[in-house]
N, C-alpha and C positions, 0 to 999 in steps of 0.2 A: 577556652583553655588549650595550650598547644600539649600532644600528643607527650606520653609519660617520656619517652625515648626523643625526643625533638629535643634538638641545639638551641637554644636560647638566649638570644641577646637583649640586653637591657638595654636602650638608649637613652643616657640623663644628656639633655641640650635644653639650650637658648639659644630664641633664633638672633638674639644680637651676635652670637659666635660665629664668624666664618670657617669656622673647623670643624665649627656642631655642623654649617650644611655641608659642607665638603666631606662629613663623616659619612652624613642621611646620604646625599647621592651616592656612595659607593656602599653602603650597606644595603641600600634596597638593590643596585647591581647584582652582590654578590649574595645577597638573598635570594633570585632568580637560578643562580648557579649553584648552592648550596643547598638550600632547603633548609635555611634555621626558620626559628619565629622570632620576628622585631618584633617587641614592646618601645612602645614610646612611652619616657618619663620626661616632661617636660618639669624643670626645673627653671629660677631665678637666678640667674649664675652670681648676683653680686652677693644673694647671702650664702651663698658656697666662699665664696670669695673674702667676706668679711666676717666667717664662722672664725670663734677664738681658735680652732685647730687647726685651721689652713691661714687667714691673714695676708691675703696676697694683693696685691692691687693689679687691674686687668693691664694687659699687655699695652690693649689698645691708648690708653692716656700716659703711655711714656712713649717719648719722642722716638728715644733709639730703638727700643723694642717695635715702635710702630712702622720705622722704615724698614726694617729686616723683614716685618710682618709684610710688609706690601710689596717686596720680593718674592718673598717664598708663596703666596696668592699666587702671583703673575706665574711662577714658574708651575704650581698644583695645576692652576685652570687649565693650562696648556697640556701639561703629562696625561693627565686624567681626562682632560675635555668635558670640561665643566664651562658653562655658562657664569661667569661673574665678573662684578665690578663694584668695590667700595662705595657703599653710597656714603653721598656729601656728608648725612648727618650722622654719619657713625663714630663714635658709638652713643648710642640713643638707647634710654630705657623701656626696656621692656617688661617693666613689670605687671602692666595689666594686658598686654601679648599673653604673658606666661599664663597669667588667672585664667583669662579665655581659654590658654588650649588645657591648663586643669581641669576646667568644668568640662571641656571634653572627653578627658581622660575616665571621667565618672559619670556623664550624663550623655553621650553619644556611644556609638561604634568606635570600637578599632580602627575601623577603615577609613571613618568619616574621621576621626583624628589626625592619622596618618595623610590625609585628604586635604587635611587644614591644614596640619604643620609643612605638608610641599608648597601649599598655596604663600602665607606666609614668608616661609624661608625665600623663595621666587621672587615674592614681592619688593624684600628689601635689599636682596642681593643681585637680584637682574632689573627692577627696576627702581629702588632709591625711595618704596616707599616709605610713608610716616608707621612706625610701628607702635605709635600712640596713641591714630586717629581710630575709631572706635568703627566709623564708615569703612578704614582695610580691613576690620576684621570682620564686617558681616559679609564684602567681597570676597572673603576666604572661603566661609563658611558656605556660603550660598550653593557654590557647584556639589560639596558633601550631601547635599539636603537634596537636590533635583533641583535647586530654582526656588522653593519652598519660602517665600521670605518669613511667613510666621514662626516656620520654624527656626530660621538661621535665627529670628529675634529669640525666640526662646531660649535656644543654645547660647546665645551670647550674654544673655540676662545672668547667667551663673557665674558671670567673672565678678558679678555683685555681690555673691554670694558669703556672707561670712562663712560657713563651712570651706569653699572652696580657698578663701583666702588665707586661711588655718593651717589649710592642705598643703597649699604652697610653701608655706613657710616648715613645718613639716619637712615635707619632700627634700629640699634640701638638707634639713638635720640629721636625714635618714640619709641622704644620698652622702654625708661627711662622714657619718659612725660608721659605714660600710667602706668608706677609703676615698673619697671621691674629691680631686681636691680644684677642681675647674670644670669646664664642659669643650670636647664631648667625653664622657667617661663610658665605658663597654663592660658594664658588668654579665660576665657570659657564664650559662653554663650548659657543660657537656653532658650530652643528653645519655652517652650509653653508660655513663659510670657516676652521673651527677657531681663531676670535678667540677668548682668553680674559679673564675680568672676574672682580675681588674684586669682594664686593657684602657689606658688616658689618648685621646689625641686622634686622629684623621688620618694620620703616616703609619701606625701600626696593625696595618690592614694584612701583614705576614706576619704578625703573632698572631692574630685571631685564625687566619688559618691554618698554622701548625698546631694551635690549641686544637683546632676541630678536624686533624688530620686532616685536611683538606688540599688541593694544589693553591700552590702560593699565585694572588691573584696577580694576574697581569697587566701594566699599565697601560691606558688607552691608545696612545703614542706607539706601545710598542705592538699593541694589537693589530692597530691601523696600518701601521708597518709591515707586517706580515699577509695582510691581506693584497700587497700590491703584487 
């Protein structure tokens, strides 16, 4: 449990989102420089997507959305200096991705989640992998564990789980009645007054820190810049 006074952010993603990882790598950045606590809420993003409140269909399966989309990637990876590139089969379901990192979210560590969802997100975004094959995700799991393979089989056995698949489904119900209407969403709250804030999207990394009075984060580009 993080500290009664600790900044606290909520992260709902899927790793088929390239927003959800471009959120993760600059949240755990600016976690080092801030000192909140990440939660990971690993969500389904299609039944956010297709809850009767929201109703939206993903960016990725409309053409013109998709070529804007594959601009503003090119120009992120670069500002920020992020490792990425659209893999061939995007976008791919990931609905027993999601179960797996559920049953982590309940039946591992924080860290070991955290552990898996970078492994993961790595996987399909810097290398194109299958986010189906059941083989990426005990390669995920494995470096969480030490090497452990019984155990990474253990941990992966719970995306079998009817409870966890409950959860899931859940998880998002819960992540829409709280406002949440795609991935990444940043439900945050402020640790010295308990104010809470939605915060939607990857680009509003300068609301999250004037919410948490913080300096406004710097872009990698302009970081690198200043160091020459």
């Amino acid at each position: 449990m993080p500290p009664p006074t600790s900044d606290v952010v909520r992260f709902v993603y899927d790793v088929v989102s390239p927003y959800s990882y471009i959120a993760f790598h600059l949240l755990r950045r600016l976690r080092s420089q801030w000192g909140f606590t990440l939660e990971l809420e690993p969500v389904f993003l299609h039944f956010i997507l297709t809850n009767p409140a929201v109703q939206t269909p993903p960016p990725g399966l409309n053409a013109q959305k998709r070529r804007a989309m594959n601009q503003d990637i090119s120009r992120i990876k670069q500002m920020q200096n992020i490792p990425m590139s659209f893999p061939k089969n995007f976008p791919q379901s990931t609905l027993k991705a999601q179960r797996m990192l559920r049953g982590l979210k309940h039946h591992a560590t924080p860290t070991q989640l955290e552990t898996v969802t970078a492994n993961m997100f790595n996987g399909y975004f810097q290398h194109g992998l299958d986010m189906t094959d059941q083989a990426v995700f005990l390669d995920a799991i494995l470096p969480a564990v030490g090497g452990d393979k019984a155990e990474a089989e253990r941990l992966l056995a719970f995306m079998d789980d009817a409870g966890v698949k409950a959860d899931l489904v859940k998880a998002g119900e819960d992540a829409v009645k709280d406002g949440a209407y795609g991935t990444p969403t940043l439900f945050v709250t402020r640790g010295r007054d308990g104010q809470k804030a939605l915060i939607f999207g990857s680009d509003r990394m300068d609301h999250l820190a004037w919410f948490l009075n913080k300096e406004p984060p710097v872009p990698a580009y302009k970081a690198q810049a200043s160091k020459m």
